[in-house]
N, C-alpha and C positions, 0 to 999 in steps of 0.2 A: 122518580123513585130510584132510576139506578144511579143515576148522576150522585142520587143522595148516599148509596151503597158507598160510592164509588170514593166520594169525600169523606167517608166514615173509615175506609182502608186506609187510604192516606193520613189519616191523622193517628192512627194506631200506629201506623209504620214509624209517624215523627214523636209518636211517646216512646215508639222502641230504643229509636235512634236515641231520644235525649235521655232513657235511663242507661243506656249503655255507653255516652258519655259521660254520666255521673258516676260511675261506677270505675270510666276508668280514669277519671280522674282521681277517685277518690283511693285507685290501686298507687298511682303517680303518685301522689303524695306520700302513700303507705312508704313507698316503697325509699323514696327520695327520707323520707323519717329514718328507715330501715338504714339505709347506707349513710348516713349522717352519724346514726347511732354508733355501725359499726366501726367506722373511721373514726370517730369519738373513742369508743373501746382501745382501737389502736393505740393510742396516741395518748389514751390513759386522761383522757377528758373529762369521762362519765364518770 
């Protein structure tokens, strides 16, 4: 039963981990969009 605990924390920990690589991927992009855009602006693109 604890081993079963103990595999049950561990896997919580790897849902954390992979929402918090989605999330910062998902800022990466945001962001990599954001400064595209604004170089765009400059440059009289958009």
């Amino acid at each position: 039963m604890k081993a079963d605990h103990a595999c049950l924390k561990n896997f919580m920990i790897l849902e954390i981990l992979i929402s918090l690589g989605k999330v910062r991927i998902f800022l990466l992009k945001e962001s990599i969009n954001t400064n595209t855009h604004i170089l765009g602006s400059k440059k009289g693109a958009c």
